[in-house]
LUMVO-200617 format. One record per residue (C-alpha): z, y, x. Coordinates in nm, 2 decimals, always signed. Layout:
N
pz, py, px
Z, Y, X
...
***
This chain:
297
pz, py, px
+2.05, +0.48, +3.03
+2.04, +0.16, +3.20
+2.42, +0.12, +3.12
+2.38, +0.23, +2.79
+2.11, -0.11, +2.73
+2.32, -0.31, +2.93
+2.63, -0.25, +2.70
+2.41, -0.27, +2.37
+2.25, -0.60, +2.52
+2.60, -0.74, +2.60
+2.76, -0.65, +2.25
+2.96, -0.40, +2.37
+2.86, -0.11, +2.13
+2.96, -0.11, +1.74
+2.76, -0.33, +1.52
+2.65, +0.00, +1.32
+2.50, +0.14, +1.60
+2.34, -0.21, +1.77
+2.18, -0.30, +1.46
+2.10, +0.08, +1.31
+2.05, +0.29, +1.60
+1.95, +0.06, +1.84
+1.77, -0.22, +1.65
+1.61, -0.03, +1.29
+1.55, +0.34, +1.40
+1.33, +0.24, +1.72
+1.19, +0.02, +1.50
+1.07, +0.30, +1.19
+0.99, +0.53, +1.48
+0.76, +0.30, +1.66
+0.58, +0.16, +1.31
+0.54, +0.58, +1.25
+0.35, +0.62, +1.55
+0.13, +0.32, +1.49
+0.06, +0.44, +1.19
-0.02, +0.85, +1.26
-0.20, +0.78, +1.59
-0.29, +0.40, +1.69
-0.44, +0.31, +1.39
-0.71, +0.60, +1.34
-0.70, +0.53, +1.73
-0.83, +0.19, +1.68
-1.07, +0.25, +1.37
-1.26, +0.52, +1.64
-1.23, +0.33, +1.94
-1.26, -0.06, +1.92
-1.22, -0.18, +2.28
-0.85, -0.01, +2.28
-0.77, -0.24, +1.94
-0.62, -0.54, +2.19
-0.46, -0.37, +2.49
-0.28, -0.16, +2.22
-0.23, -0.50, +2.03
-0.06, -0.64, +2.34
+0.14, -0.32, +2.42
+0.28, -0.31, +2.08
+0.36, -0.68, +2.02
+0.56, -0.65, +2.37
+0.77, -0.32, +2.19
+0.86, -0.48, +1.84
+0.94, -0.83, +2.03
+1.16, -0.63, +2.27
+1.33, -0.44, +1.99
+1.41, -0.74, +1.74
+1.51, -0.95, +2.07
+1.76, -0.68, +2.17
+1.86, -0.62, +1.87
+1.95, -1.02, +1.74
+2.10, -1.05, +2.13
+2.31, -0.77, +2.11
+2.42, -0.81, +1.74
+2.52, -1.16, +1.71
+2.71, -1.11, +2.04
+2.92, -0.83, +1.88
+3.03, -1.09, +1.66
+3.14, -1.35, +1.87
+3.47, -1.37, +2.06
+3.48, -1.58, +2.35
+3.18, -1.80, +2.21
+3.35, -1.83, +1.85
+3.20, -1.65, +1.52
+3.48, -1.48, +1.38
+3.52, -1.57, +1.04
+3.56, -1.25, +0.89
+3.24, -1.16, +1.02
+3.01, -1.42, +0.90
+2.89, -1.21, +0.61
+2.79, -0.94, +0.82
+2.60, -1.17, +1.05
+2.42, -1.29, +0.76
+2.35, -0.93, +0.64
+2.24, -0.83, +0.97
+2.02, -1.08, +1.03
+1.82, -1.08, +0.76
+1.77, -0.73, +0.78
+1.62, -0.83, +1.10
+1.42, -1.10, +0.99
+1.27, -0.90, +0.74
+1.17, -0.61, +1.02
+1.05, -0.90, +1.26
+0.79, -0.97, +0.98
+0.72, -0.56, +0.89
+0.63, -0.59, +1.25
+0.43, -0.89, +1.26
+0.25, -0.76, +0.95
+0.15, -0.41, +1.17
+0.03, -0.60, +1.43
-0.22, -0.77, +1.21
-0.30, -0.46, +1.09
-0.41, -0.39, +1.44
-0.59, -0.71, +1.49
-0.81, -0.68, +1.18
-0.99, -0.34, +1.27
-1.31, -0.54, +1.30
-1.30, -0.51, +0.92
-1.11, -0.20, +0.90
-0.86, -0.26, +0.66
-0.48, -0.20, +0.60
-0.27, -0.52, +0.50
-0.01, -0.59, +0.28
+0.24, -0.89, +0.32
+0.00, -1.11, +0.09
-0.28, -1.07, +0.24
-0.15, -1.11, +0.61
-0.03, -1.44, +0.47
-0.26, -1.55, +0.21
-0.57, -1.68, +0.28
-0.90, -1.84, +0.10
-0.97, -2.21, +0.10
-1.30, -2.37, +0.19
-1.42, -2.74, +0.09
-1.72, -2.95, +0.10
-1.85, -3.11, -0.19
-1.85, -3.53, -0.01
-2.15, -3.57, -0.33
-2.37, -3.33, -0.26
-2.49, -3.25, +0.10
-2.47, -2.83, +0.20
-2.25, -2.76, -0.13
-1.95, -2.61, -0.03
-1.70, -2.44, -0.20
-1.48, -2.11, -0.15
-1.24, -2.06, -0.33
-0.95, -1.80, -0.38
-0.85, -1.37, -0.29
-1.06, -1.25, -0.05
-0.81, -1.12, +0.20
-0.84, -0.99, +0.61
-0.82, -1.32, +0.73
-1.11, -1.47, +0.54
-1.39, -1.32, +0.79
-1.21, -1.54, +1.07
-1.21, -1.83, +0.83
-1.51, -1.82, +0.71
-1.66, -1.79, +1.06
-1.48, -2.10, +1.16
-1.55, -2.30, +0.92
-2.00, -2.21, +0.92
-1.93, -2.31, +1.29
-1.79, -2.70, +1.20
-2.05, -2.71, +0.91
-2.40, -2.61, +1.03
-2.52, -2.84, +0.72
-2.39, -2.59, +0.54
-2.68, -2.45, +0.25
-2.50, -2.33, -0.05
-2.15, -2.17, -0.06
-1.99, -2.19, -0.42
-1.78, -1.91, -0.50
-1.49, -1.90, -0.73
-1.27, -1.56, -0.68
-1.14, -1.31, -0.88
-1.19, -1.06, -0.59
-0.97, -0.93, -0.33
-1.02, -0.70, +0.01
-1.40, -0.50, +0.01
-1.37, -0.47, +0.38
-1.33, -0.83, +0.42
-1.61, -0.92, +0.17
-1.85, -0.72, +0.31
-1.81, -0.90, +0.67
-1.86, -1.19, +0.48
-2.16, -1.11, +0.26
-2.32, -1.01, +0.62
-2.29, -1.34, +0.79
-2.38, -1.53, +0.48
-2.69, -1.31, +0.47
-2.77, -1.37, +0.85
-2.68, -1.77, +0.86
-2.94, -1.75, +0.52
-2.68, -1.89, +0.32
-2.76, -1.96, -0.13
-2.46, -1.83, -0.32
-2.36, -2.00, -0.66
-2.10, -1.96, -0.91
-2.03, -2.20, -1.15
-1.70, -2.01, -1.29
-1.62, -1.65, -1.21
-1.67, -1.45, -0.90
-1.55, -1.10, -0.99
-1.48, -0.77, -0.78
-1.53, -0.84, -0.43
-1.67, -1.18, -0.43
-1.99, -0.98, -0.64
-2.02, -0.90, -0.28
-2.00, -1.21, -0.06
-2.27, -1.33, -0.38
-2.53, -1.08, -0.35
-2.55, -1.16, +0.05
-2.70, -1.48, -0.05
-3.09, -1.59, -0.01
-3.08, -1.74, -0.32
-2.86, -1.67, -0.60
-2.74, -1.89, -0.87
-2.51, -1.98, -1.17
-2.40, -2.21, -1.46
-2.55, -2.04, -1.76
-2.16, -1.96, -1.87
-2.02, -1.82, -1.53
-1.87, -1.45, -1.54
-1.98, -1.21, -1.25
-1.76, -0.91, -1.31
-1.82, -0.54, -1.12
-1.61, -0.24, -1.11
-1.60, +0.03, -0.86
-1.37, +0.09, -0.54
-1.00, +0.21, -0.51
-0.76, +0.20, -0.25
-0.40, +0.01, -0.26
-0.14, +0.16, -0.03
-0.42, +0.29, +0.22
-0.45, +0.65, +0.34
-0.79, +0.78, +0.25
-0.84, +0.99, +0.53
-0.85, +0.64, +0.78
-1.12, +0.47, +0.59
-1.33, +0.80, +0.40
-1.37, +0.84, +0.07
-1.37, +0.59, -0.18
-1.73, +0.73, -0.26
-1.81, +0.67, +0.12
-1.75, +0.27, +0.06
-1.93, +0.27, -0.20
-2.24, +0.40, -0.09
-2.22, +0.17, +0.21
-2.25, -0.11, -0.06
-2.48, +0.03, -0.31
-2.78, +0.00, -0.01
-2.68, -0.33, +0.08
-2.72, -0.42, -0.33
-3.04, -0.23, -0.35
-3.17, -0.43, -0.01
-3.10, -0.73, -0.18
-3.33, -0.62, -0.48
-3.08, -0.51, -0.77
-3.22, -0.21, -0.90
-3.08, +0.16, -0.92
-2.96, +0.13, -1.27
-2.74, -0.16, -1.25
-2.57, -0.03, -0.93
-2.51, +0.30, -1.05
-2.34, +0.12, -1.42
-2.09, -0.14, -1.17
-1.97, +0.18, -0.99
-1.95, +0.40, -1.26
-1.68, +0.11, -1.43
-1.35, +0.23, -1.27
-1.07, -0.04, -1.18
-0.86, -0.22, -1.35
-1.22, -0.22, -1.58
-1.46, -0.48, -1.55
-1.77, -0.51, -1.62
-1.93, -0.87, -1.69
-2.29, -0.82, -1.78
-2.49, -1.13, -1.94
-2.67, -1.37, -1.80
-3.01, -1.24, -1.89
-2.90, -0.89, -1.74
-2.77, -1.02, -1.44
-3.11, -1.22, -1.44
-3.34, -0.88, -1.49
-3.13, -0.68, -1.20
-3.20, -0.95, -0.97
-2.88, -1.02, -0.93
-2.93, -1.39, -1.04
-3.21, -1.54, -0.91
-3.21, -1.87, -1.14
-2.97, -2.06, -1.33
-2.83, -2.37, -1.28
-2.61, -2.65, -1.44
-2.40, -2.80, -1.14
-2.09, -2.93, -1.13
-1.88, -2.92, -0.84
-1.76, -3.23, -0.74
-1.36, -3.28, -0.88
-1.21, -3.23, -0.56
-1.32, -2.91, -0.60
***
């Protein structure tokens, strides 16, 4: 075995096999066990979530490292690329680029159990911004998809703001898992919510957390109910589980029966955008209010 590596490290082998069976299959097989046994591994067991973090980083770095080493030395002849080659350099290289960032994606996966939650690309890489308003003292804004890194962000940012009173929301939705962290800590910190253009989906969520609620008489809230995207069910529970988990969180927040039964009863892509004197009567607005955010907003 240990001559079989050193060969494959040195170049030796074909570039088939270093870059197929030595760099791509390891790969698939190790993101198949994460994905069968680490991951309802971590969802059950919480303190294993970054030893098995730092395991795993340590295989996929070891794989892709082996695998570049070993396939851009197949190319080379004493130290210079042979010409004919340079499109299957290329080729092979990004092909390894792209696992190095399947891998970097899992391992985020792994990262963000504390909101228990798959990731796709987008999310991994996409976050929300948050901005004060310079004209109004405690007003600031959050804006964008709510996605697994905006817990993080959001904690971060309430630590470098303690002035912070009202959180303007503007967000057509994004990850329930996330939002639900979120609405939680704006609910501890006693944080007012207002939306003075949409907040649909999830950010519904992160709005009701708030002590007091608030909007410009023409902002949309829009609700729906829950789905999954790309998630396997039996990790996370039924959709009807998640729901339910949300639905007491509305009704501790005052919003009657009624109203939460009607936002999960409107299945996705739907939404739902009740008026202003609905949203009023379900508690789900406590007042209205005409304030514009400041333009750097």
């Amino acid at each position: 075995m240990s001559g079989y590596l050193k060969d494959h490290w040195l170049g030796k082998q074909s570039l088939k096999q270093s870059l197929i069976l030595n760099g791509l299959m390891p790969l698939a097989v190790l993101l198949t066990v994460q994905h069968t046994l680490l991951e309802p591994l971590t969802l059950n067991n919480t303190s294993l979530r970054l030893p098995l973090l730092l395991v795993m980083a340590i295989l996929y770095l070891t794989l892709i490292t082996m695998a570049v080493v070993s396939v851009n030395r197949k190319t080379r002849i004493q130290d210079t690329l042979i010409y004919s080659a340079g499109y299957h350099v290329m080729a092979c290289n990004t092909l390894l680029f792209m696992s190095a960032c399947v891998a970097a994606v899992n391992l985020i996966d792994i990262n963000t159990r504390g909101v228990k939650t798959k990731t796709t690309i987008k999310q991994a890489f996409t976050a929300i911004s948050l901005s004060d308003d310079k004209t109004t003292p405690g007003h600031h804004l959050l804006r964008g998809e709510i996605t697994p890194s905006s817990p993080r962000l959001l904690q971060q940012y309430l630590q470098k703001h303690p002035d912070l009173t009202t959180l303007i929301l503007s967000s057509t939705g994004g990850n329930i898992f996330a939002a639900r962290a979120m609405a939680n800590a704006i609910k501890a910190r006693g944080i007012n919510t207002y939306v003075n253009d949409q907040c649909f989906s999830a950010c519904t969520l992160i709005f009701i957390g708030g002590k007091q609620r608030s909007a410009n008489s023409s902002a949309q809230l829009g609700f729906h109910g829950y789905q999954y995207h790309l998630a396997d069910p039996n990790l996370y529970g039924a959709v009807q589980d998640q729901e339910q988990k949300d639905a007491l969180f509305f009704a501790n927040q005052g919003v009657p029966t009624g109203f939460i039964e009607k936002m999960f009863r409107t299945r996705p892509p739907d939404l739902w955008k009740p008026t202003t004197q609905e949203l009023l009567t379900a508690n789900i607005l406590h007042t209205t209010v005409e304030l514009v955010p400041h333009p750097a907003f």
